[in-house]
Every structure is written in C-alpha cells, then in structure tokens.
C-alpha positions in Angstrom: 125.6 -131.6 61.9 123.6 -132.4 65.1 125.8 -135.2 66.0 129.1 -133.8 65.5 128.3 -130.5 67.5 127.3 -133.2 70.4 131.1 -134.9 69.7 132.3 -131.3 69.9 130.5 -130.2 73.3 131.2 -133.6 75.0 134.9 -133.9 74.1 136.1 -129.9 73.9 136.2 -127.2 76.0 134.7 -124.2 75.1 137.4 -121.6 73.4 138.3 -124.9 71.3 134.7 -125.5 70.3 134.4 -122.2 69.2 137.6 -122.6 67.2 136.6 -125.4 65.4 133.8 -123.6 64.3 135.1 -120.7 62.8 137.8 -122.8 60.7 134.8 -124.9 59.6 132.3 -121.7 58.6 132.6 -120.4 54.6 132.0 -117.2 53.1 129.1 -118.5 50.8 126.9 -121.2 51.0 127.7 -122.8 48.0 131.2 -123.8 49.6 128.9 -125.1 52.0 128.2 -129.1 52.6 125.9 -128.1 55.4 123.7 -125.1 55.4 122.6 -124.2 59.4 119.4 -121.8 59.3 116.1 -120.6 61.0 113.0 -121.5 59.2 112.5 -118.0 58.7 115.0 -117.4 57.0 114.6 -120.8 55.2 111.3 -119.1 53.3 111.6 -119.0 49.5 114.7 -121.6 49.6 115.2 -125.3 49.1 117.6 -127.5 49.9 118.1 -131.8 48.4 118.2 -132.9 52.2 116.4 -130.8 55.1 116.4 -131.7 58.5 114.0 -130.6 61.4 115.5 -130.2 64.5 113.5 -129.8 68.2 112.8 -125.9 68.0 109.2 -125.8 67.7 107.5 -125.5 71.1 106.0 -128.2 72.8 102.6 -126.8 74.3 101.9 -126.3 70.4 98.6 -128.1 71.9 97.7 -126.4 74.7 93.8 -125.6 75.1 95.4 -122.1 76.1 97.5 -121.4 73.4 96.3 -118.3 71.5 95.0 -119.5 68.4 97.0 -116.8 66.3 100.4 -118.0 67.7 99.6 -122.0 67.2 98.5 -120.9 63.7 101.7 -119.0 63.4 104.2 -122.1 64.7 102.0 -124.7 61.9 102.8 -122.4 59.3 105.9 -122.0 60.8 106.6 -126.4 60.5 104.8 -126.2 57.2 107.8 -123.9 55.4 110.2 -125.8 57.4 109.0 -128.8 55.8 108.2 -128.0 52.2 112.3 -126.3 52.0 113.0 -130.4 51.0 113.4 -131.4 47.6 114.0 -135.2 47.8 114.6 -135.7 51.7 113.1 -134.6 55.0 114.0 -135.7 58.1 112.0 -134.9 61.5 112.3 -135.9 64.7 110.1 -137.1 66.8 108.3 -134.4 68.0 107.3 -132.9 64.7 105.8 -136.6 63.7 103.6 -136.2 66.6 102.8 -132.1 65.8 102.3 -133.5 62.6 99.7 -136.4 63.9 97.9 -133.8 66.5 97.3 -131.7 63.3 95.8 -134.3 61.1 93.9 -135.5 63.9 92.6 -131.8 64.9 91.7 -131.3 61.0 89.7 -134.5 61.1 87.9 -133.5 64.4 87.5 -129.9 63.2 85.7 -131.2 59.6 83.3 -133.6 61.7 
C-alpha cells in the first residue's frame, strides 16, 4: 500500500490523488484487500499479514523521555506486532526499537 501511495504522490496531482482514493475505499472491510489502521484501533484484531510502518517516535530512547510515555509507545509496538497471524513486516526502525528493548531488559535484569 506504502509503495503505491508513493506512485500516487510522485506521478499525480493532488485533486487526482484524492480521487483515486475514494474510488478505491469500500464500505466494509471484508471487501477490503488492504486494511489501513492505527494501532489503536488495531487492539483486539488480527490480520494474516501486518505491516509496521515508521509512526512510532524516534527519541523512544531518550534518557529524558518520561518513563510513563516510553512505557506507553512499547506497549503501543507490542499490539501493533502481536495483530499478525502468519506475517509481520517492520521496518527498520522498529528492528532497532526492538533490539534497544531487548538490550535495556538484559541491562535492567543484571
């Protein structure tokens, strides 16, 4: 989906773009071949295939980060992550949020 809203922006001009969306957007998502959401809105659901796009912030590691809101944004990856059933596909960003956590568990358990 990424890649053809990249086709789209490079190649159309805006009304057009916006056009090709609506003719392309269903009433349910079961008429659906791609499903666009928020990982909010993602909780409770699953998908075959779910793919991670660059949302998530990238001072996730910041020493001054409240501790709350990074707690909030792991959780956050960790339903965005467990919404695949047989495929998930990050970027990545998320495979190094992913190694800063495992690496911040080990340090923390030491």
């Amino acid at each position: 989906m990424l890649q053809s809203i990249k086709i789209i922006e490079k190649f159309t001009p805006l009304p057009k773009k916006v056009d090709v969306l609506r003719k392309r957007t269903v009433d349910t998502e079961e008429e659906a071949s791609i499903t666009v959401t928020t990982a909010h809105r993602a909780k409770g659901l699953e998908w075959d295939i779910v793919e991670i796009n660059n949302d998530f912030p990238n001072n996730l590691f910041d020493p001054n980060m409240d501790k709350a809101a990074f707690r909030d944004e792991v959780n956050l990856l960790y339903v965005s992550a467990t919404r695949a059933k047989k495929t998930l596909v990050i970027n990545k960003l998320l495979v190094n949020i992913l190694a800063k956590v495992a690496e911040n568990e080990k340090t923390a358990k030491v």
